[in-house]
N, C-alpha and C positions, 0 to 999 in steps of 0.2 A: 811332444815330449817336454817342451821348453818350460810352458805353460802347465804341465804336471807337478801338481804342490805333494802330490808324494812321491817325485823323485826327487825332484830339488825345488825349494821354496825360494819364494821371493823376486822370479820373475814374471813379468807380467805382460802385455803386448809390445807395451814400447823397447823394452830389453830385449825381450824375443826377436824382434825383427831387427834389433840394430846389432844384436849378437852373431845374426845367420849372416847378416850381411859382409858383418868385420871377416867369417869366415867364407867368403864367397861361396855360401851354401845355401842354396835351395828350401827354403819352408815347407817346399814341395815334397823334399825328400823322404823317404821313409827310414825311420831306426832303426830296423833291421836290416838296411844296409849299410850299417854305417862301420868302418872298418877302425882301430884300433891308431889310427891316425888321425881318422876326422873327429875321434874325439877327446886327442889331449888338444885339437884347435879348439872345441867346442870348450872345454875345459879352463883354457887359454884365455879364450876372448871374455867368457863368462865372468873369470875374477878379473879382464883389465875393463872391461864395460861398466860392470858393478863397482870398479872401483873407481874407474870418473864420474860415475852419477853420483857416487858419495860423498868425491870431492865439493861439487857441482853444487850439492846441494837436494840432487834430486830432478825430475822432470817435472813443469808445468805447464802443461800444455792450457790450460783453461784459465781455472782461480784458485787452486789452493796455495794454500801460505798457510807455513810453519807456527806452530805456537808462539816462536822467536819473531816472527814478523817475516821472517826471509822464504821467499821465492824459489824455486830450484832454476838452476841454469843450466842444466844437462841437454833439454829440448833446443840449445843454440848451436848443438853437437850431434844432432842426430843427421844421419844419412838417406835414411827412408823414410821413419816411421812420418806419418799424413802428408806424406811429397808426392802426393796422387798424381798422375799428369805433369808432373817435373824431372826435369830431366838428372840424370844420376851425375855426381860429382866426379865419378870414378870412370866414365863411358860415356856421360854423354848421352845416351836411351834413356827411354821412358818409366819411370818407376810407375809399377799398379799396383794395385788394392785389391785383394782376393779374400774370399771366406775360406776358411779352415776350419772345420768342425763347429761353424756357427760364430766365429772369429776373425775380425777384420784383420787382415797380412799387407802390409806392405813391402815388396821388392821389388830389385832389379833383374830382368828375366836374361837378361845378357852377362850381367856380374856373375847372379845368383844361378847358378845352371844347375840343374840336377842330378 
């Protein structure tokens, strides 16, 4: 749903997965169980995520750069996204990488429970 540019625009993998994780929620999860709490979190994390990557500058995970010359530095804030095989900040387990509708997921299966 995160990833759905016609419910809400402007996230994209790296936000998705570091969004579910600020909410120790499962990627896994399905929408239509989501109760009426888990999404003033999802709400929650959504504008304070979005609003450190803005600060930040953005995510650079490879080579792009701003017309301005500047780099994002959001990717030195992330908790999962490409920490394949690394252990979680928050537990100590193993973050993995799953496909999701043909989409690479990074989480914590310990943090993020379903």
């Amino acid at each position: 749903m995160l990833l759905d540019q016609s419910i809400i625009a402007g996230i994209g993998n790296i936000y998705a997965d570091e969004i579910c994780f600020a909410c120790a929620m499962s990627p896994l999860k399905r929408v239509d169980t989501l109760n009426i709490d888990d999404c003033k979190l999802l709400i929650d994390n959504i504008q304070a995520i979005l609003s450190k990557a803005i600060i930040a500058g953005g995510t650079t995970i490879r080579s792009y750069t701003s017309s301005l010359g500047i780099t994002g530095r959001f990717q030195l804030s992330l908790n999962v996204h490409t920490r394949k095989d690394q252990l979680c900040y928050r537990c100590n387990k193993v973050i993995i990488k799953t496909k999701i509708s043909g989409r690479g997921t990074y989480y914590c299966p310990n943090c993020q429970k379903e």
